[in-house]
VOFI-413791 format. One record per residue (C-alpha): residue number from 1; residue in one letter; x, y, z. Coordinates in Angstrom, 2 decimals, decimal comma. Each point is the difference from the previous one (the first is absolute). Example, Ala and Ser with C-alpha at 12.3 -4.5 7.8 and 13.67 -1.06 7.14 Angstrom:
PT   num   residuo        c1        c2        c3
PT     1         a     12,30     -4,50      7,80
PT     2         s      1,37      3,44     -0,66
//
This chain:
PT   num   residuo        c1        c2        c3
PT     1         x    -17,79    -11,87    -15,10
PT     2         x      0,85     -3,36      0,64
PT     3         x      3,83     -0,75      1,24
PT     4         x      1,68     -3,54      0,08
PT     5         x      3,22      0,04      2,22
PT     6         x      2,23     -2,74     -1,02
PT     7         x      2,41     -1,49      2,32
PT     8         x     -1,19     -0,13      4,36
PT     9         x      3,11     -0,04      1,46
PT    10         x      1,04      3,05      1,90
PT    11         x     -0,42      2,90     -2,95
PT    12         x     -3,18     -1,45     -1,18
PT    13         x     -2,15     -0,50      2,96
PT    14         x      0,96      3,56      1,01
PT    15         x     -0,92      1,18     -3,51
PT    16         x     -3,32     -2,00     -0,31
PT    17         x     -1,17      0,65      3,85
PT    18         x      0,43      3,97     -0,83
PT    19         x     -1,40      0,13     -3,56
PT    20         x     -3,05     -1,73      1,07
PT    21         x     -0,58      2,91      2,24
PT    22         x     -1,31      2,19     -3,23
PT    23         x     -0,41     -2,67     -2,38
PT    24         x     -1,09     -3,41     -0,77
PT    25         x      3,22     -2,34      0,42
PT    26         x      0,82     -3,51     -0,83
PT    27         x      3,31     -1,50      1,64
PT    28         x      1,38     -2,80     -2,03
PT    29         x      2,87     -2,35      1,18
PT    30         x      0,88     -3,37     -1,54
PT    31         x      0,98     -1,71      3,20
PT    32         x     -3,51     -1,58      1,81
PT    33         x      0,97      0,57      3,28
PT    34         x      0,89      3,80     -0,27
PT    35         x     -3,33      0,19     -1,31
PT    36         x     -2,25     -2,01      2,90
PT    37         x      1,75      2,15      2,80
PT    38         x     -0,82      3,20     -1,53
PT    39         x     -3,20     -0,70     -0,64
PT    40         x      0,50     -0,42      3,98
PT    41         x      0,62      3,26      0,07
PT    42         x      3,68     -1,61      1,02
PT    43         x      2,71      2,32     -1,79
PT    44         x      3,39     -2,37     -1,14
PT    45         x      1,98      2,80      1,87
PT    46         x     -0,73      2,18      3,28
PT    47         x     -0,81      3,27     -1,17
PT    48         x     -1,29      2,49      3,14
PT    49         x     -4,14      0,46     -1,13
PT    50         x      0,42     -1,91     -3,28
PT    51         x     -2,32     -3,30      1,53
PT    52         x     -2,07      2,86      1,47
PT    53         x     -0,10      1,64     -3,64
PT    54         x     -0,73     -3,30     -1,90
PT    55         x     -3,03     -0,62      2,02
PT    56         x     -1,41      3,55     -0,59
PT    57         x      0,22     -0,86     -3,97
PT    58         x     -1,88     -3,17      0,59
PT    59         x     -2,60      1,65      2,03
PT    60         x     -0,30      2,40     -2,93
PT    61         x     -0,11     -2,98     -2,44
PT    62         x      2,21      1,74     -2,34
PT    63         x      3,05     -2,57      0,97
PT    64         x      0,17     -3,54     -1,10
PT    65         x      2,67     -2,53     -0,48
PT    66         x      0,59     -2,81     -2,21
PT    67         x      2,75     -2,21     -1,94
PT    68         x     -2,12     -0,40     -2,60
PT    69         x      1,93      2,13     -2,63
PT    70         x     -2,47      0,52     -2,30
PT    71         x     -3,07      0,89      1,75
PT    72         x      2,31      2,26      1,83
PT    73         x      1,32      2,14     -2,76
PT    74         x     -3,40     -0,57     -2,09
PT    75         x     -1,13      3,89     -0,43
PT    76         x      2,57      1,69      1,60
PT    77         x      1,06      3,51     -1,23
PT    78         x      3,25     -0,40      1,88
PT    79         x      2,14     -3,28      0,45
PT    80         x      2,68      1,36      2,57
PT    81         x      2,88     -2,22      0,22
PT    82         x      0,97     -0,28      3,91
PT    83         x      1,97     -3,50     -0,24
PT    84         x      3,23      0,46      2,85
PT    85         x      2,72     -0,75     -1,96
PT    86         x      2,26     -2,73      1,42
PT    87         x      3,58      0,90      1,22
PT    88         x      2,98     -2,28      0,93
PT    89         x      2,56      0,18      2,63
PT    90         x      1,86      2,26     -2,32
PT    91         x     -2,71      2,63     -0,78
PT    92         x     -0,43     -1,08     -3,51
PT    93         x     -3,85     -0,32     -1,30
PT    94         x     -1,73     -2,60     -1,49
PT    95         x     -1,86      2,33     -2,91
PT    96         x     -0,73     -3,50     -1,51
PT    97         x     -2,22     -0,22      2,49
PT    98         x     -2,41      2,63     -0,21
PT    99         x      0,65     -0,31     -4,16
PT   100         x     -1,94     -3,68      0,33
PT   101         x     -2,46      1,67      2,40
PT   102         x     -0,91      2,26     -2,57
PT   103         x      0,17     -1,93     -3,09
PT   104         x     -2,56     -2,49      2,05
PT   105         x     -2,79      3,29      0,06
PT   106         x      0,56      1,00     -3,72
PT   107         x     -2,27     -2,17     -2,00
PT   108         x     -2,99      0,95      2,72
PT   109         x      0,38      3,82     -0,33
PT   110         x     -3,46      1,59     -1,39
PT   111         x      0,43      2,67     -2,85
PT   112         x      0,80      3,86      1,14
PT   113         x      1,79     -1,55      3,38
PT   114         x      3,28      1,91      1,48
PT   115         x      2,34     -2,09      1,83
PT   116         x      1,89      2,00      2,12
PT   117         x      3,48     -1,49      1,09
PT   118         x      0,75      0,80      3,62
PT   119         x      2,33     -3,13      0,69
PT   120         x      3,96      0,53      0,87
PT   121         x      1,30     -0,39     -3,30
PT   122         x      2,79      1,41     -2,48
PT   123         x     -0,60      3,09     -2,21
PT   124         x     -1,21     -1,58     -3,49
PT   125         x     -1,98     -2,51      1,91
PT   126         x     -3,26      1,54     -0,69
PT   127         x      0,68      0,24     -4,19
PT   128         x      1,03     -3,66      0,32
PT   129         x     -3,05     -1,17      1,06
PT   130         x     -2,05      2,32     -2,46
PT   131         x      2,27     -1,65     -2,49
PT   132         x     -0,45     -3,11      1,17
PT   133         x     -3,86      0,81      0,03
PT   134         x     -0,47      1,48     -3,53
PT   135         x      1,66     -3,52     -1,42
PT   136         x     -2,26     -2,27      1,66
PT   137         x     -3,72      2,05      0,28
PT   138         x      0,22      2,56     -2,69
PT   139         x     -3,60     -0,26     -0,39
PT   140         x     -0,56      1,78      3,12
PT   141         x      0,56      3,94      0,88
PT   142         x      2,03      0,04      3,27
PT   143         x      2,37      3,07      1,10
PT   144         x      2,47     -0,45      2,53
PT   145         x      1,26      2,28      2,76
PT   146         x      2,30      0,27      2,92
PT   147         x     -0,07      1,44      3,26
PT   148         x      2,70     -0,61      2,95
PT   149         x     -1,03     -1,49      3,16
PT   150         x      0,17      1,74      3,26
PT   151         x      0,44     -2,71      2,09
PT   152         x      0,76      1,07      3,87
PT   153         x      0,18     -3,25      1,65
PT   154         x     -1,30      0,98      3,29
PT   155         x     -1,94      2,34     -1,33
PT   156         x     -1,21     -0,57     -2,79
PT   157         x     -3,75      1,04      0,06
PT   158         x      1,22      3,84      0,67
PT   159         x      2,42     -0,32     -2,98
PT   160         x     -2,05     -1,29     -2,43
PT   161         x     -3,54      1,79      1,09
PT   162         x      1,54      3,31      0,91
PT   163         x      3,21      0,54     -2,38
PT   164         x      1,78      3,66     -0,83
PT   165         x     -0,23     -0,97     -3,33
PT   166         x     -0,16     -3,13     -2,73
PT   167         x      2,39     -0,58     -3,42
PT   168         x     -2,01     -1,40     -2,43
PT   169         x      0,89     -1,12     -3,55
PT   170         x     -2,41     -0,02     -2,41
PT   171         x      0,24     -0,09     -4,00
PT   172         x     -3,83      1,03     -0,86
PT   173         x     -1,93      3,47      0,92
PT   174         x     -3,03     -3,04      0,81
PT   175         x      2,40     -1,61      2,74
PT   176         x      0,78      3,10      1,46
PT   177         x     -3,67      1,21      0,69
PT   178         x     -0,85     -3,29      0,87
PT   179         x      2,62     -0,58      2,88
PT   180         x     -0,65      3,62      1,19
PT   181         x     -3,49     -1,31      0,83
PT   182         x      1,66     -3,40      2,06
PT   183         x      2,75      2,09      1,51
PT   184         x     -1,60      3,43      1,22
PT   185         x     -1,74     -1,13      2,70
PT   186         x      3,36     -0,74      1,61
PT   187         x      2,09      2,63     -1,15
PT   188         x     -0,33      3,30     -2,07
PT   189         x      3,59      0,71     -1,33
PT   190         x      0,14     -2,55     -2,88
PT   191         x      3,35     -0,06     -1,80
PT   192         x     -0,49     -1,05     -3,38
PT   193         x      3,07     -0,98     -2,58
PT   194         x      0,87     -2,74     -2,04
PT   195         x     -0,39     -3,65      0,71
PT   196         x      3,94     -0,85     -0,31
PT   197         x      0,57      3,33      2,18
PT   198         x     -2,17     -0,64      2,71
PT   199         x      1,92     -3,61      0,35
PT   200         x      3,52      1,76      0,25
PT   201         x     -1,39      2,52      2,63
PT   202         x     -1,13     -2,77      2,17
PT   203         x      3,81     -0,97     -0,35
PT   204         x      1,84      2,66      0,21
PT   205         x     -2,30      1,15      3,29
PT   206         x      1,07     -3,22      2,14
PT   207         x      3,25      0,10     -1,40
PT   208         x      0,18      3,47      1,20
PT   209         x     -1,21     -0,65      3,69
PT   210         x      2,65     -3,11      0,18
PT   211         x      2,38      1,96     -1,10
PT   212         x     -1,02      2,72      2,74
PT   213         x      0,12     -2,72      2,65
PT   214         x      3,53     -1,56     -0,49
PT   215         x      1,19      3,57     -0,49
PT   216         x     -0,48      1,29      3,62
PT   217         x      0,66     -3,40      1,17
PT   218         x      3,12      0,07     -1,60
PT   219         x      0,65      3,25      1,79
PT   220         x     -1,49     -1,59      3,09
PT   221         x      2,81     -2,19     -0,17
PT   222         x      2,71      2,62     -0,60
PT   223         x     -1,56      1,99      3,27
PT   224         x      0,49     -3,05      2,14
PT   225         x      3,77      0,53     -0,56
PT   226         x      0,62      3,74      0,58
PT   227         x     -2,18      0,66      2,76
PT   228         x     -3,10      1,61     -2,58
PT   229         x     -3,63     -0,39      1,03
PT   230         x     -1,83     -0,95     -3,26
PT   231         x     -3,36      1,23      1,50
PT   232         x      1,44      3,35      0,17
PT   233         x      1,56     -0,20     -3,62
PT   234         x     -3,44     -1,35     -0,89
PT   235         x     -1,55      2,81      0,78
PT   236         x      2,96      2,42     -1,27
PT   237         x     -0,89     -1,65     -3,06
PT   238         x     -4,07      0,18      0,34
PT   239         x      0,91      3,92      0,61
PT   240         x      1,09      0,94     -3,41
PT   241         x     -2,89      0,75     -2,61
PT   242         x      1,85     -1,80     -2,50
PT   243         x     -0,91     -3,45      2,29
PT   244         x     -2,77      0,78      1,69
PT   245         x     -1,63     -0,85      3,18
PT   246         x     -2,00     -3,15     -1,57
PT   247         x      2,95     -1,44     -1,54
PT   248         x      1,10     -3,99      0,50
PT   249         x      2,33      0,60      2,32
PT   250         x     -0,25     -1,88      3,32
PT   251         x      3,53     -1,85      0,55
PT   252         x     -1,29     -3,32      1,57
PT   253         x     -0,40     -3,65     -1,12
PT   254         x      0,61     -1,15     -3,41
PT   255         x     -2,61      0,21     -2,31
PT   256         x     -1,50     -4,22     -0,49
PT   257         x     -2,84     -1,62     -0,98
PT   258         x      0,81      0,24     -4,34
PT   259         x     -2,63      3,15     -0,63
PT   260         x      2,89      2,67     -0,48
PT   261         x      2,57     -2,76     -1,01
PT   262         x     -2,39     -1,78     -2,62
PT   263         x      0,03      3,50     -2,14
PT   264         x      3,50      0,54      0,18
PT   265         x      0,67     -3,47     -1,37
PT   266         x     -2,17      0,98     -2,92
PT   267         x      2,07      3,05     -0,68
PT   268         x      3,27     -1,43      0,17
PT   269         x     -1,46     -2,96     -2,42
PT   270         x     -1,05      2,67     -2,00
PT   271         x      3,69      1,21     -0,15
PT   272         x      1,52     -3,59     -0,88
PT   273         x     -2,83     -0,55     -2,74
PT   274         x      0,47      3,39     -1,58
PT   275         x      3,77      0,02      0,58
PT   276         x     -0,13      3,36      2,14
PT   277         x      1,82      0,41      3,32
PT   278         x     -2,10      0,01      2,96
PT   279         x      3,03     -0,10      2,87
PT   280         x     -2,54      2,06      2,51
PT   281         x     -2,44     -2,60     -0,33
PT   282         x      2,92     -2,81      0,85
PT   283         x      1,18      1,93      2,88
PT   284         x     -3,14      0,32      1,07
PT   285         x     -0,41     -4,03      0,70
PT   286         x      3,37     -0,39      1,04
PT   287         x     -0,13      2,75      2,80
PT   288         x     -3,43     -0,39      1,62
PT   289         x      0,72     -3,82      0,08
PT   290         x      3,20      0,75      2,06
PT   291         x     -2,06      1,99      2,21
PT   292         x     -2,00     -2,64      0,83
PT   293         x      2,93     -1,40      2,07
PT   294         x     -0,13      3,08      2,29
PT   295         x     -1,48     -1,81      3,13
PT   296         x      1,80     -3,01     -0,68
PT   297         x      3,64      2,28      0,06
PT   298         x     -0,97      2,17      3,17
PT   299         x     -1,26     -3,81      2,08
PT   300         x      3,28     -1,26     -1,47
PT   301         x      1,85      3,42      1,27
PT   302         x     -1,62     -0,11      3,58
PT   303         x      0,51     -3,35      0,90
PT   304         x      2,25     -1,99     -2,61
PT   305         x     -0,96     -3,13      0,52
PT   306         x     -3,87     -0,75     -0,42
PT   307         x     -0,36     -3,55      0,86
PT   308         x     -2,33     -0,45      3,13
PT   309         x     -1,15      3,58     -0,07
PT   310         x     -3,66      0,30      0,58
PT   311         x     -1,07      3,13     -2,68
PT   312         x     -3,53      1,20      0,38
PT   313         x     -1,73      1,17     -3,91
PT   314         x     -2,86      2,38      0,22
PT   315         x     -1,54      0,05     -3,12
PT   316         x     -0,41     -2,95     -2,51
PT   317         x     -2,48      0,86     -2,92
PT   318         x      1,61      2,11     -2,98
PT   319         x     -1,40      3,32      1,79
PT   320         x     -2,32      0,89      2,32
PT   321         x     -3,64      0,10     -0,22
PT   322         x      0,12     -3,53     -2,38
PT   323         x      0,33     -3,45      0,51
PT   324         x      2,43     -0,91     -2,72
PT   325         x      3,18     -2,05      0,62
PT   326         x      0,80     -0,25     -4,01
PT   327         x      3,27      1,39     -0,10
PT   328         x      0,26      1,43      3,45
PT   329         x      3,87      1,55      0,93
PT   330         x     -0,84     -1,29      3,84
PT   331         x     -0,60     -2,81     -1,38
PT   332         x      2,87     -0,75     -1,91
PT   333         x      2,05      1,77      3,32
PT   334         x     -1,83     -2,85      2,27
PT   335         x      1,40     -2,84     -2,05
PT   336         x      3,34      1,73     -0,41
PT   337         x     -0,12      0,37      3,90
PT   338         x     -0,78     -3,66      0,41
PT   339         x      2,46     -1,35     -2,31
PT   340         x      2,73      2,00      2,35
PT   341         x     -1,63     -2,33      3,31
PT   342         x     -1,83      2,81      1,23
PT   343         x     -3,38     -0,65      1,50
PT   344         x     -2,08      1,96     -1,82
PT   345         x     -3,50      1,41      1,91
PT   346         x     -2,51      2,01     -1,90
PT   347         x     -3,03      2,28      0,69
PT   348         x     -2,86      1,42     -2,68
PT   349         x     -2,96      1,28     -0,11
PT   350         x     -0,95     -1,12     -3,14
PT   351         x      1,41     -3,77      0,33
PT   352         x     -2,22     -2,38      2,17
PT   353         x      1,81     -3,00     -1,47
PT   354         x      3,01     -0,76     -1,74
PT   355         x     -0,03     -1,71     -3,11
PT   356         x      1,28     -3,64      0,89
PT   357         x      3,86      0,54     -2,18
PT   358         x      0,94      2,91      2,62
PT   359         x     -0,97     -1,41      3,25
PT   360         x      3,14     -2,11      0,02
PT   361         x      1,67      3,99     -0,12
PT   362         x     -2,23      2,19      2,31
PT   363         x     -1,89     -0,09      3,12
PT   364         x     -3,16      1,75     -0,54
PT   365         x     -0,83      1,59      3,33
PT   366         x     -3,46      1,61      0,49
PT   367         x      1,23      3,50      1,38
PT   368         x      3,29      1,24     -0,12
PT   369         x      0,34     -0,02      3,94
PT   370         x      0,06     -3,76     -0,35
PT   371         x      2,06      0,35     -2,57
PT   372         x      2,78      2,05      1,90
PT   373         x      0,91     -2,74      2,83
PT   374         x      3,31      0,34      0,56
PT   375         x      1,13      0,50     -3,27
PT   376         x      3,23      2,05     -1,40
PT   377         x     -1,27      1,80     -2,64
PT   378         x     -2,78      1,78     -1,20
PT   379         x     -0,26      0,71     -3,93
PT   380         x     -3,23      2,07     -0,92
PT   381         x     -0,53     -0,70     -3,79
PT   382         x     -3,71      1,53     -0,51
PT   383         x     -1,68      2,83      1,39
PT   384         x     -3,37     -1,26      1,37
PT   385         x     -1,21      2,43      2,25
PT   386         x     -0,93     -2,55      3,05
PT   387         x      3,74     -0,07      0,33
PT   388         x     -0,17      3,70      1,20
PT   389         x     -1,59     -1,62      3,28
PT   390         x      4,01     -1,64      0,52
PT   391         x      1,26      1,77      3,02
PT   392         x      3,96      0,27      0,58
PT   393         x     -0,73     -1,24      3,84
PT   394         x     -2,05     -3,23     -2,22
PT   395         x      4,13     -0,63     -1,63
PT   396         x      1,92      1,19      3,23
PT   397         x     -1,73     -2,90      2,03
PT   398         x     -0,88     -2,68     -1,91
PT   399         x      3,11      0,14     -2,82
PT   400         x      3,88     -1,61      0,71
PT   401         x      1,51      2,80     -1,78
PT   402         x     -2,33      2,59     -0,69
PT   403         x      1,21      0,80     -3,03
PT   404         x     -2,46      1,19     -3,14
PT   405         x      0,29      0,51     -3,86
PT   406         x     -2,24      2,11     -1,51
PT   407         x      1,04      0,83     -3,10
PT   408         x     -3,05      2,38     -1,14
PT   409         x      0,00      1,67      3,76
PT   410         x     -3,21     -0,24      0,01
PT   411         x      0,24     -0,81      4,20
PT   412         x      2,09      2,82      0,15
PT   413         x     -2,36      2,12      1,86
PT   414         x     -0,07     -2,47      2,61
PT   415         x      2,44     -2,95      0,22
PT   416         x      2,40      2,07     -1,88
PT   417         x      0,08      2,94      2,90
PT   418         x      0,99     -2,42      2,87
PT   419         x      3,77     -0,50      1,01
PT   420         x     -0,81     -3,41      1,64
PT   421         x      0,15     -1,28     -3,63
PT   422         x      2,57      0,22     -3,00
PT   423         x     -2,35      0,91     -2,90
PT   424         x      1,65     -0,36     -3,52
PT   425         x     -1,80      1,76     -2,87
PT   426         x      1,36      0,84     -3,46
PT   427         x      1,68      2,65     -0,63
PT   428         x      1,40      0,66      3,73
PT   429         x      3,18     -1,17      1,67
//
């Protein structure tokens, strides 16, 4: 079986580096220089083992790279469609995007070929393009399918390789035993339905665990103000079978970065087009982004005014375990922080260098003892695990005010268990 993974950004070069670990895989991306540093074995995006794991498929010579679009899709039995679909400021997609992508591979399909659709798009996009497709090459016999991407930035190899299951959409029996050939190597519970039904359950599922996280943070918020601990109404909540123990339930930051947000922006557009209320969906938006403000309102609550503070930000990338700034909430806090005359020092593991618009924002300091120096504040924002190595007797002696936010608790254990310093999580006066 011969694959061809379209699009190299993050999804794809995770897709193509695992595929080619059981069968013979062509990555294709349009943009030349995406293309020469993988075939450096250099990933676009930090992924623990995924350099490591494009280098094995080399060595196996069943990995290859090219932006030659036809040579690259030239034979394939499967054309999967990995293109990252853009998203602005305001979590709406560019679908046009991945659309032209697409319509750019058509007239270069072979005969037999199944494009499979793994791209964040709206429910309908896959029959649009098989539309769009039968108009222009009816000559040829190509079937579409769908199947949602599992993308765990972070960790992203375990997710995709290892899965507890995969939705797939599929409209011919010759699909399905086709795809059960590409996808059971990774995973054995294969859950087949329709093409438009596998779309919506990619939906509704990260509309679902957005709506789980501004719930409890919503009743994080209402804890802070009656003297509730939301980690023990967490786990009051974690104890009923109805819930569940594995349930998305951990009060903490707000939920960034456009993954969850992106597919509850196509479900409320859904509502508007169809003309069918979708209030959850709005509320959804309109509470998590108010959350976002919660270590701005407790800096504002604990020392008023801001100017001339020194606050210390552990944690820059859009979570741990990644290099990725794109749409970062510490980010956006940083700038916010800076705008209010703060100086603004920062410490990640993942971030050698800042990119050249934020240095004018943040200090990036190469540990975050450096970065502690007599500062005011300390705001965790990402749970690395080299911050674990923080002591309390680190913040008693080198901090002004040793005062720390960490709105996930994740230094709880340890920074949080020491009355030298006023830790602030969520959900706890």
């Amino acid at each position: 079986m011969k694959v061809c993974v379209c699009g190299l950004w993050h999804l794809g070069s995770v897709i193509a580096a695992s595929v080619a670990e059981h069968f013979t895989t062509v990555g294709y991306d349009p943009d030349a220089n995406v293309i020469s540093n993988l075939s450096r074995g250099q990933p676009p995006v930090f992924e623990t083992g995924l350099a490591e794991l494009i280098q094995a498929g080399f060595s196996t010579g069943r990995l290859s790279f090219t932006n030659d679009i036809a040579s690259a899709v030239n034979g394939a039995d499967i054309v999967w469609i990995a293109f990252d679909t853009p998203v602005d400021d305001n979590d709406i997609a560019d679908v046009g995007f991945v659309s032209r992508q697409m319509a750019a591979l058509f007239s270069h399909l072979s005969d037999k070929t199944t494009v499979l659709v793994s791209s964040q798009v709206p429910v309908g996009f896959t029959a649009s393009a098989e539309a769009d497709f039968r108009l222009n090459c009816s000559e040829r016999r190509v079937s579409f399918a769908y199947a949602q991407e599992n993308l765990r930035v972070g960790k992203a190899l375990d997710a995709f390789r290892c899965p507890e299951r995969i939705v797939i959409g599929v409209r011919h029996q010759s699909d399905q035993a086709r795809l059960s050939q590409l996808l059971s190597p990774f995973c054995r519970r294969l859950e087949w339905m329709s093409v438009e039904s596998a779309e919506m359950t990619k939906h509704a599922l990260n509309a679902f665990l957005a709506a789980s996280v501004v719930f409890v943070n919503e009743v994080a918020t209402l804890c802070e103000h009656v003297g509730a601990d939301v980690k023990e109404v967490e786990r009051g909540l974690r104890s009923d079978s109805r819930i569940g123990p594995s349930a998305y339930l951990s009060p903490g930051s707000a939920f960034a970065g456009g993954t969850l947000a992106r597919d509850v922006n196509f479900l409320s557009q859904l509502g508007q087009q169809k003309r069918v209320p979708a209030h959850l969906m709005t509320a959804i938006r309109i509470s998590n982004d108010e959350h976002k403000a919660w270590p701005r309102r407790k800096l504002q609550e604990l020392f008023g005014e801001l100017s001339g503070k020194t606050v210390v930000v552990l944690g820059l990338t859009y979570k741990p375990g990644t290099d990725t700034l794109r749409r970062s909430s510490a980010i956006e806090l940083c700038i916010w922080l800076a705008q209010q005359g703060v100086r603004v020092r920062a410490n990640d593991p993942g971030v050698t260098q800042l990119p050249s618009d934020l240095e004018q924002y943040i200090t990036l300091c190469a540990t975050a003892n450096e970065a502690l120096q007599q500062a005011d504040a300390l705001i965790v924002t990402n749970d690395w695990p080299a911050f674990k190595s923080l002591s309390s007797d680190d913040c008693v002696r080198q901090m002004r005010t040793p005062v720390v936010l960490d709105p996930n608790r994740f230094l709880r254990t340890t920074l949080g268990a020491d009355s030298r310093l006023r830790y602030v999580a969520v959900g706890k006066l």
